[in-house]
Backbone as JSON Lines, residues from 0, in Angstrom:
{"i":0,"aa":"X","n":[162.91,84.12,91.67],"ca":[161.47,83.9,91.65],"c":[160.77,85.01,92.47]}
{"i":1,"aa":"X","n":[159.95,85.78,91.95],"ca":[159.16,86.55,92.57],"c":[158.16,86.06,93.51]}
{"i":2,"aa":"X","n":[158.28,86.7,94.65],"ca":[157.26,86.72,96.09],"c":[155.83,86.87,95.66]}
{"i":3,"aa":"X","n":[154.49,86.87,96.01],"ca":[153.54,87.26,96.09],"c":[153.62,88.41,96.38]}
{"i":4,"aa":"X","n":[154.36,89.14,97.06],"ca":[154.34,90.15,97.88],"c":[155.18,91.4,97.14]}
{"i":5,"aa":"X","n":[155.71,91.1,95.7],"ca":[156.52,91.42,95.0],"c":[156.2,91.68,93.74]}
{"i":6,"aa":"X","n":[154.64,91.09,93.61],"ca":[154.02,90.74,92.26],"c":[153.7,92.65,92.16]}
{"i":7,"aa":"X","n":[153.72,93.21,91.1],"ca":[153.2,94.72,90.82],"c":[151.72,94.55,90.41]}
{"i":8,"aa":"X","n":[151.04,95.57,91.21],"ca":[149.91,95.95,91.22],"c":[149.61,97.15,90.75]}
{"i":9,"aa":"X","n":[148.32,97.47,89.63],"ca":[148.15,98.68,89.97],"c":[146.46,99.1,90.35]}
{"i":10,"aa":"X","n":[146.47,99.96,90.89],"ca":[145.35,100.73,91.43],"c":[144.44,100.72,90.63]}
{"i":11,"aa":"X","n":[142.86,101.01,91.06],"ca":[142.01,101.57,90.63],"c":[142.16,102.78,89.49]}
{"i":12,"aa":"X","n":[143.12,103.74,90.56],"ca":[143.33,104.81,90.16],"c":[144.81,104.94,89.12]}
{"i":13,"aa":"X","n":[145.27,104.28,88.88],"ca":[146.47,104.18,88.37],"c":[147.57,103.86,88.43]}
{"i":14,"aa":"X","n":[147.82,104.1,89.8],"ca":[148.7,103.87,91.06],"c":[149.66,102.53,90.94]}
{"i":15,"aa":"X","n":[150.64,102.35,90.71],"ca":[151.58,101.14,91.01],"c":[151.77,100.85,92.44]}
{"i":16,"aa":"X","n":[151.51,99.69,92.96],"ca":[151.71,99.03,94.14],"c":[152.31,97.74,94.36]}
{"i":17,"aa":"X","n":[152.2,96.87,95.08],"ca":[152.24,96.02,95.04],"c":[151.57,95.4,96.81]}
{"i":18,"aa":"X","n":[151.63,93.94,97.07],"ca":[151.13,93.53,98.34],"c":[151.93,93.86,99.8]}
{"i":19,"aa":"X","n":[153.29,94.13,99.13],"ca":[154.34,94.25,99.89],"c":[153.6,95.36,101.05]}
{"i":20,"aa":"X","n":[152.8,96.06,100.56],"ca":[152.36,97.29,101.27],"c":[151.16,97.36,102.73]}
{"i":21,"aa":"X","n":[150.81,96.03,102.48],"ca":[150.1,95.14,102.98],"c":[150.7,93.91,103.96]}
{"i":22,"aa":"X","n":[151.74,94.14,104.16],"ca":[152.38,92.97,104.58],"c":[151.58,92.64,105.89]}
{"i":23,"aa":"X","n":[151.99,93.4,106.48],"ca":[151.76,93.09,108.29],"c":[150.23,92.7,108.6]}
{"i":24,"aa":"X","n":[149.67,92.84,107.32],"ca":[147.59,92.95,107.19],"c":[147.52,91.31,107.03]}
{"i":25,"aa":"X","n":[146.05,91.28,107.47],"ca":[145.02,90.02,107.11],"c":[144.72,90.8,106.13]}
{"i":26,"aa":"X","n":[144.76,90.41,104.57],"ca":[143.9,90.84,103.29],"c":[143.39,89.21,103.24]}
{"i":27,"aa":"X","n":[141.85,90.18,102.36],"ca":[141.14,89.28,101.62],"c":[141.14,89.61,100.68]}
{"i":28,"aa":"X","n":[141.59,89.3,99.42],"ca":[141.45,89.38,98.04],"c":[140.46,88.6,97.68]}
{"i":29,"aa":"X","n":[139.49,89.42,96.63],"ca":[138.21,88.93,96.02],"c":[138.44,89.5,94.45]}
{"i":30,"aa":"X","n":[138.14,88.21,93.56],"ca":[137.82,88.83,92.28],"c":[136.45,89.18,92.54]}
{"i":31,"aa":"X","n":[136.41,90.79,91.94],"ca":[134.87,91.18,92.12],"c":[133.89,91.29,90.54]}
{"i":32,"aa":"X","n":[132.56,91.7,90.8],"ca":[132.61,91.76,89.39],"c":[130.48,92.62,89.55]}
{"i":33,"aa":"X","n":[130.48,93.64,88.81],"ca":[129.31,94.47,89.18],"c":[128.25,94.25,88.67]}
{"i":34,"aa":"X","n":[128.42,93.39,87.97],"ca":[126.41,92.79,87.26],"c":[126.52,91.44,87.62]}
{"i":35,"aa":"X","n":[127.15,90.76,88.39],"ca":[127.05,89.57,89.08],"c":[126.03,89.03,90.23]}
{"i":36,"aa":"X","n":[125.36,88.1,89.9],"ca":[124.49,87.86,90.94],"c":[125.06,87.47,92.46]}
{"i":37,"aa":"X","n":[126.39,87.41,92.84],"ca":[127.4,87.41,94.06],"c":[127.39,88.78,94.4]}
{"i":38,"aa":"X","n":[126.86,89.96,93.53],"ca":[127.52,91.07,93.64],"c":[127.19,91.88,95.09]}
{"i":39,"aa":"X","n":[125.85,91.39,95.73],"ca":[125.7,91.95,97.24],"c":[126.26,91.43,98.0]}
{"i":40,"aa":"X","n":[127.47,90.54,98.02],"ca":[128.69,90.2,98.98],"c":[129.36,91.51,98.86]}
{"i":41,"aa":"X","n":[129.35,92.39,97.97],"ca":[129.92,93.36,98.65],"c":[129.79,94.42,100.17]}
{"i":42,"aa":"X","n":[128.63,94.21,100.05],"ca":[127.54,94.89,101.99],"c":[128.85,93.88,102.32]}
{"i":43,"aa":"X","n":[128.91,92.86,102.46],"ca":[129.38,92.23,103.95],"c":[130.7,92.49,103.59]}
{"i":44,"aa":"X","n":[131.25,92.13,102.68],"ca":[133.11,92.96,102.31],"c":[133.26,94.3,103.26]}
{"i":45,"aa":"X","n":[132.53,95.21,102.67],"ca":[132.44,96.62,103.41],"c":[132.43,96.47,104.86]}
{"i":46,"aa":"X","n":[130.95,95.72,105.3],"ca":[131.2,95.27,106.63],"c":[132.53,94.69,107.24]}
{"i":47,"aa":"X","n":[133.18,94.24,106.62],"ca":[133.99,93.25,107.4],"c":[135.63,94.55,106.98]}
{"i":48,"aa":"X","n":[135.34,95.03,106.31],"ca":[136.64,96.05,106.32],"c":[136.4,97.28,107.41]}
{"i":49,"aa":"X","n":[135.3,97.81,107.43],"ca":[134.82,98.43,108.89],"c":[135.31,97.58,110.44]}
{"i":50,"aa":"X","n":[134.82,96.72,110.17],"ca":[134.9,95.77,111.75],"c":[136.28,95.66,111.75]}
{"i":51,"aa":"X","n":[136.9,95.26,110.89],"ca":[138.51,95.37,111.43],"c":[139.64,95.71,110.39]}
{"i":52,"aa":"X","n":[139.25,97.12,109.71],"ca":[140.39,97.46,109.17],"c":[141.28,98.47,110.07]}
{"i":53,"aa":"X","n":[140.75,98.84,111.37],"ca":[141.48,99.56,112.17],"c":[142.49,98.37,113.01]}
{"i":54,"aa":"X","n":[142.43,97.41,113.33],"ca":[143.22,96.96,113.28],"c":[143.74,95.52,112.83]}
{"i":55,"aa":"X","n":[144.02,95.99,111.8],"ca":[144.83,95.5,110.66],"c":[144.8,94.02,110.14]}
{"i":56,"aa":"X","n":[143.3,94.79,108.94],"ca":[142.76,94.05,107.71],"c":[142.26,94.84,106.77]}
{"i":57,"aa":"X","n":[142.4,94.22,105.84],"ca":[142.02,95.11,105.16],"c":[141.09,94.05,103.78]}
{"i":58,"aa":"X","n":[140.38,94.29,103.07],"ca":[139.66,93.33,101.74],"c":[140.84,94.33,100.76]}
{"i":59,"aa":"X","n":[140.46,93.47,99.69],"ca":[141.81,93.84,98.4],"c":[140.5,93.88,97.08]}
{"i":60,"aa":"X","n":[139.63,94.62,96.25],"ca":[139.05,93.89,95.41],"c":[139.44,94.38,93.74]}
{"i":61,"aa":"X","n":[139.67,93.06,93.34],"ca":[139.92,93.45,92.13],"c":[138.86,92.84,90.62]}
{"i":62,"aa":"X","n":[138.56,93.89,90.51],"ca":[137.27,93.78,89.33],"c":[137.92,92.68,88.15]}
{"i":63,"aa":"X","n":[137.44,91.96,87.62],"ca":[137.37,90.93,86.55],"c":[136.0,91.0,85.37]}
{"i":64,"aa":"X","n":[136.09,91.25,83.87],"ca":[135.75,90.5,83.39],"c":[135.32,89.5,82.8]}
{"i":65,"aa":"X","n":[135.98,88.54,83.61],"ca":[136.49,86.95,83.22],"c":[135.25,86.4,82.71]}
{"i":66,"aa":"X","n":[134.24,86.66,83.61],"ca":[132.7,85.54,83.51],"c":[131.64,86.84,82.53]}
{"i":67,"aa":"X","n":[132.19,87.75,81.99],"ca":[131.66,89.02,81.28],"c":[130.19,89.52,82.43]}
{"i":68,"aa":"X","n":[130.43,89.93,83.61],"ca":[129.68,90.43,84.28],"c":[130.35,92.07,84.89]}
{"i":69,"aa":"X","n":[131.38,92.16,84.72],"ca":[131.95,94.02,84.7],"c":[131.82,94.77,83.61]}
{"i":70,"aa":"X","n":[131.61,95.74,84.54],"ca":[131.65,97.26,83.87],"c":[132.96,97.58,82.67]}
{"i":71,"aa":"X","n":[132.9,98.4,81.91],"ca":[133.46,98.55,80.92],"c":[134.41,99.5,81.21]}
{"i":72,"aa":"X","n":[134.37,100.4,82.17],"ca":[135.44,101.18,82.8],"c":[135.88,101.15,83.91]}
{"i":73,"aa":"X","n":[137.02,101.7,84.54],"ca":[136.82,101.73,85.55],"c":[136.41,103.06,86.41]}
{"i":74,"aa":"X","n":[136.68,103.83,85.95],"ca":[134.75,105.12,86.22],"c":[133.83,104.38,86.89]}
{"i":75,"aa":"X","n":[133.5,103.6,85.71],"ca":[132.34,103.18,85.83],"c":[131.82,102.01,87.06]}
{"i":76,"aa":"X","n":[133.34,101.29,87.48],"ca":[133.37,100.35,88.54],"c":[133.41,101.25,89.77]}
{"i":77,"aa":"X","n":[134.44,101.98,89.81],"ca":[134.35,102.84,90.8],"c":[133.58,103.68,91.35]}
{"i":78,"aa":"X","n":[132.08,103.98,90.23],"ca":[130.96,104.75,90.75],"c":[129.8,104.05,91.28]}
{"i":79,"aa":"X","n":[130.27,102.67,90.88],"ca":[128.95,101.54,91.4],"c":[129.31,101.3,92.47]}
{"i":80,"aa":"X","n":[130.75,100.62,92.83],"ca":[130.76,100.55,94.07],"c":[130.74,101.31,94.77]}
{"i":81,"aa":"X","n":[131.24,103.04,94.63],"ca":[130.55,103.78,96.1],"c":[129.58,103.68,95.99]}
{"i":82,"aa":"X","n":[128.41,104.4,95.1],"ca":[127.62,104.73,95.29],"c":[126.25,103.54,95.69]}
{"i":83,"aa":"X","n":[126.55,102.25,95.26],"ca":[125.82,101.32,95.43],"c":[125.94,100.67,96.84]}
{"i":84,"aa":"X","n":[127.36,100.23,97.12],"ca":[127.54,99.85,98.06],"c":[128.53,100.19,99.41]}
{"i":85,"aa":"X","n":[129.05,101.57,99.11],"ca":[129.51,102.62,100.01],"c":[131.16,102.16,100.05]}
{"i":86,"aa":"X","n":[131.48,101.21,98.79],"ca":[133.22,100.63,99.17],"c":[134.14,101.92,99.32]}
{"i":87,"aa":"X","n":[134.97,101.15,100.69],"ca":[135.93,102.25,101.21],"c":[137.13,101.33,101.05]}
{"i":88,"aa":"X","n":[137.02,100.04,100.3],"ca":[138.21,99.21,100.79],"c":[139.27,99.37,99.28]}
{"i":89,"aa":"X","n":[140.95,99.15,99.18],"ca":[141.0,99.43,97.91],"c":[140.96,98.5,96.47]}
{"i":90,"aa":"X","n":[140.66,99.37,95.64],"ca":[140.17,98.41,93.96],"c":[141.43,99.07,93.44]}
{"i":91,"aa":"X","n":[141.73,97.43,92.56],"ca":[142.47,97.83,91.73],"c":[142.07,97.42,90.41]}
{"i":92,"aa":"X","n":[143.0,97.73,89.26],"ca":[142.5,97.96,87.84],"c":[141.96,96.3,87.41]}
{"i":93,"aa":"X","n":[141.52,96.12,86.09],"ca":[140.4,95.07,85.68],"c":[141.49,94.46,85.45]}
{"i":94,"aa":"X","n":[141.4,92.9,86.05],"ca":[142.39,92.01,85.61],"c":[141.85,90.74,85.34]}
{"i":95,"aa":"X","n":[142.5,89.87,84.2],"ca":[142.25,88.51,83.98],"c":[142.49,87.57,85.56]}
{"i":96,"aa":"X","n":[141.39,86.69,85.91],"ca":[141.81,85.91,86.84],"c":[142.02,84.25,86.56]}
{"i":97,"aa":"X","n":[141.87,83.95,85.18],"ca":[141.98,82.44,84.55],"c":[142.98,82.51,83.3]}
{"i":98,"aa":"X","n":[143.56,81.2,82.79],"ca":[143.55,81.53,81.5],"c":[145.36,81.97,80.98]}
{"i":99,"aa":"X","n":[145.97,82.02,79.69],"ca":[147.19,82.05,80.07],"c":[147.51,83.72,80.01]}
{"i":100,"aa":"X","n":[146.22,84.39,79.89],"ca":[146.62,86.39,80.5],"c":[145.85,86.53,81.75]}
{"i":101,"aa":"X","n":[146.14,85.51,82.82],"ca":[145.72,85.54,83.95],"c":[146.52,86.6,84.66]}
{"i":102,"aa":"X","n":[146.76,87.3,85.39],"ca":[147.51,88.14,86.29],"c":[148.05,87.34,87.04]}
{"i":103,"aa":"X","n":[149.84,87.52,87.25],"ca":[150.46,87.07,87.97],"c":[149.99,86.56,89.77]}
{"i":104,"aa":"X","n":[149.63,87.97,89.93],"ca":[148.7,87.47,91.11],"c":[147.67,86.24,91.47]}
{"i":105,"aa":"X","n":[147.0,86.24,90.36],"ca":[145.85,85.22,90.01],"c":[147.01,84.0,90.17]}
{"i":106,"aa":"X","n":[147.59,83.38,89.23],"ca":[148.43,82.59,88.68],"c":[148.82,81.86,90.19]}
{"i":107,"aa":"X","n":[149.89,82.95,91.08],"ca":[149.98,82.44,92.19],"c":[149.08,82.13,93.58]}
{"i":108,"aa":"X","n":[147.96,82.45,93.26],"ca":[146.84,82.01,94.26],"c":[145.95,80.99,93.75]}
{"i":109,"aa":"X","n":[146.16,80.77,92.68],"ca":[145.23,79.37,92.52],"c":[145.9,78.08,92.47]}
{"i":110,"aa":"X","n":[147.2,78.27,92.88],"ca":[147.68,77.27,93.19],"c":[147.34,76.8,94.56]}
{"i":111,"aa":"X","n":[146.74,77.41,95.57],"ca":[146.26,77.59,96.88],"c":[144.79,76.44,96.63]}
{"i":112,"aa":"X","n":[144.84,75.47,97.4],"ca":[143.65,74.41,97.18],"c":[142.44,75.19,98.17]}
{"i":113,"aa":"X","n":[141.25,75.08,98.35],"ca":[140.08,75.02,98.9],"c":[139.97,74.22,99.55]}
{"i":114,"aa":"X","n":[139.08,74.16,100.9],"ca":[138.82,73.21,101.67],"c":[138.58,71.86,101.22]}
{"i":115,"aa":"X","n":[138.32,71.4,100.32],"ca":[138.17,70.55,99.64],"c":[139.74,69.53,99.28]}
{"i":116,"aa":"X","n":[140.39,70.71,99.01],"ca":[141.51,70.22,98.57],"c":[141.84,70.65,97.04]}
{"i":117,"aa":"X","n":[141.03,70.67,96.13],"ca":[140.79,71.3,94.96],"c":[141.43,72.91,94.54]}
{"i":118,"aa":"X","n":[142.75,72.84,93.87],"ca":[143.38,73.96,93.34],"c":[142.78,74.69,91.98]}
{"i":119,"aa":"X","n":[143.54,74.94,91.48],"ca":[143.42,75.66,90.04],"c":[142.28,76.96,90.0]}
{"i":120,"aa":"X","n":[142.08,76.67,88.68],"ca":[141.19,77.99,87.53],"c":[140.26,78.1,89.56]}
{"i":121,"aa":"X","n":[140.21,80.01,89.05],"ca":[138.82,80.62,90.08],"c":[137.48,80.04,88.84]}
{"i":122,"aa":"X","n":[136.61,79.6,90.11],"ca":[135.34,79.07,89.31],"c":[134.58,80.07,88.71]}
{"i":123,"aa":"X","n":[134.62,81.11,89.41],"ca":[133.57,82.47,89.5],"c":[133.95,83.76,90.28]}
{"i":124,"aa":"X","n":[133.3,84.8,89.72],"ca":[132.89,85.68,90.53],"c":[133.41,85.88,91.96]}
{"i":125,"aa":"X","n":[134.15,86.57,92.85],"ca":[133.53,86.7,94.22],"c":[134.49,85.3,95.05]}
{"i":126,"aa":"X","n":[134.95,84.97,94.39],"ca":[135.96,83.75,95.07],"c":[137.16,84.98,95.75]}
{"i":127,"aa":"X","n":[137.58,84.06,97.45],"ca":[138.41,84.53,98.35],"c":[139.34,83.82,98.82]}
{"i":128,"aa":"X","n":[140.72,84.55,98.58],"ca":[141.57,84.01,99.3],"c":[142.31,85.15,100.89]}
{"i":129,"aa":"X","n":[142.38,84.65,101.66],"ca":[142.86,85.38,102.79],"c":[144.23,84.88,103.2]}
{"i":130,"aa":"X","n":[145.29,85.84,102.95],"ca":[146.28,86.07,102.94],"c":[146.49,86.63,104.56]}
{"i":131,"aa":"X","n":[147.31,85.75,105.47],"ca":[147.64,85.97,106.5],"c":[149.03,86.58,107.35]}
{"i":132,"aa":"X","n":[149.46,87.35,107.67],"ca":[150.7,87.89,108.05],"c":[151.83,86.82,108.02]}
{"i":133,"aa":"X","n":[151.41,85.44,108.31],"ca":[152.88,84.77,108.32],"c":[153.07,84.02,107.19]}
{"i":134,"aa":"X","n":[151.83,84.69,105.95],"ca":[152.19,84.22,104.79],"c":[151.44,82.63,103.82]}
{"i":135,"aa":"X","n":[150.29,82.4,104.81],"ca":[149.75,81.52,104.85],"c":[148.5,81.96,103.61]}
{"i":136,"aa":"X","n":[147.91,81.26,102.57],"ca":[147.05,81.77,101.84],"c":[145.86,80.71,102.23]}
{"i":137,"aa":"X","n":[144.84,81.4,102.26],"ca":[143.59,80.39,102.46],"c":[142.44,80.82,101.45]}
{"i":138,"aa":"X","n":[141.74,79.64,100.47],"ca":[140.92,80.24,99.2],"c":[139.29,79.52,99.56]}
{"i":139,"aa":"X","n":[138.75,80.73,99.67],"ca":[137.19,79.93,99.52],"c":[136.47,80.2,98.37]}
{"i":140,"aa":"X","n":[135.73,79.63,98.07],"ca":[134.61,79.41,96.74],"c":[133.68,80.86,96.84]}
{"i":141,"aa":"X","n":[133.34,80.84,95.74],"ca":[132.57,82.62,95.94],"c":[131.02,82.04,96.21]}
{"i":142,"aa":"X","n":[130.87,81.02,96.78],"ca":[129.14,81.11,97.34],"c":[129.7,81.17,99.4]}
{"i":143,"aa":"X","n":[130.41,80.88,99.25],"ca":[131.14,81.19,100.95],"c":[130.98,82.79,101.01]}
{"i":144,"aa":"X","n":[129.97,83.17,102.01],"ca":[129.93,84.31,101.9],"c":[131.02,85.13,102.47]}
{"i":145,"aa":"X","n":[131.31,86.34,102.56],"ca":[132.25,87.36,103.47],"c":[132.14,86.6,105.18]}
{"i":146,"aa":"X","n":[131.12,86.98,105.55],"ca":[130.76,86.96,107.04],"c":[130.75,85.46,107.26]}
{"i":147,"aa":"X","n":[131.3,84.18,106.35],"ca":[130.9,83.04,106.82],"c":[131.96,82.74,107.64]}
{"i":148,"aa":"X","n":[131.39,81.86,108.83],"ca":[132.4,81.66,110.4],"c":[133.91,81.2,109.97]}
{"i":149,"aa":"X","n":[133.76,80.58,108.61],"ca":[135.51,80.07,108.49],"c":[135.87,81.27,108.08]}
{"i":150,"aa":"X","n":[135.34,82.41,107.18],"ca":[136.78,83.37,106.92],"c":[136.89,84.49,108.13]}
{"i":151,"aa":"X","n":[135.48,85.19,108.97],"ca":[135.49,85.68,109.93],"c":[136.43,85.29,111.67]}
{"i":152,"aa":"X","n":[136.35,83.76,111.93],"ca":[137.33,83.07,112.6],"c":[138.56,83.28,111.96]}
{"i":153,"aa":"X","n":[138.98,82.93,110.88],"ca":[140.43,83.18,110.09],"c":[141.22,84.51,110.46]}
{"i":154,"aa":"X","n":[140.67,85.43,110.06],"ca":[140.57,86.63,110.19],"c":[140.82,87.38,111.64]}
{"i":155,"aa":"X","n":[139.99,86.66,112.65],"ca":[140.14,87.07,114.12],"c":[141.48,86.33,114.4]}
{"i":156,"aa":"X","n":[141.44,85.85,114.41],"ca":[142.92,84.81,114.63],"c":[144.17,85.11,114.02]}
{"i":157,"aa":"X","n":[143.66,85.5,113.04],"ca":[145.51,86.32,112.11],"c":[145.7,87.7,112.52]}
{"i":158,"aa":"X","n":[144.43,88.14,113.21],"ca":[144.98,90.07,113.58],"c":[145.93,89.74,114.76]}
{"i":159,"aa":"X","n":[146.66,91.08,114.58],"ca":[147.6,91.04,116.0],"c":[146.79,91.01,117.15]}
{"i":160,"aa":"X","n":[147.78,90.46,118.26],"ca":[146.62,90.75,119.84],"c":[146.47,92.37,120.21]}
């Protein structure tokens, strides 16, 4: 059975990866998406990869179609988010996040419940899960903003001392 951490990724740019690369990080993975009315959660993403990607966090965003609010390339994702909202954090290529051509990735994080308790299908846009060094996944709803005190506390608490 494959790890989360094992699942293959690829880049924005083309690039094969996977999370494994990321291990020792607080990531936040966000399905993102660029004509979305969530879409100025990206300012605080950026923000919050500034404030502590030096030591060790990093946001993960990966563009979706799903709710038909992305760009048609990824050119074209990649020039909105610099130029719109200055992203320095890394994107990877357009992936299904519902559905049975969901991305493996997807697949294994929505099994991850919400404060609520409530698993499954991402509702929308801009939904986060924060993936913690000892392997712990935590998923919030995409109206929970970046900067809100549960994922910012989360976050302070999973970096190393």
């Amino acid at each position: 059975m494959t790890t989360i951490a094992e699942i293959p990724l690829t880049t924005i740019d083309g690039q094969t990866t996977s999370l494994a690369e990321y291990r020792d990080k607080v990531v936040l993975i966000v399905n993102v998406a660029s004509r979305c009315g969530f879409s100025s959660q990206y300012e605080k993403l950026e923000a919050l990869q500034k404030a502590y990607g030096d030591r060790g966090f990093t946001v993960l965003g990966f563009p979706s179609n799903q709710f038909l609010q992305e760009l048609g390339t990824t050119d074209a994702i990649k020039e909105y988010c610099s130029l719109t909202w200055g992203v320095t954090f890394p994107m990877f290529d357009k992936i299904k996040v519902n559905g049975g051509g969901a991305h493996p990735l997807y697949k294994k994080l929505t099994q991850t419940p919400d404060a609520s308790g409530k698993a499954g299908k991402v509702s929308w846009n801009f939904e986060k899960f924060v993936l913690t060094p000892n392997g712990e996944v935590h998923r919030f709803r995409p109206k929970t903003e970046p900067d809100a005190h549960e994922i910012v506390s989360l976050i302070e608490k999973s970096l190393p001392a």
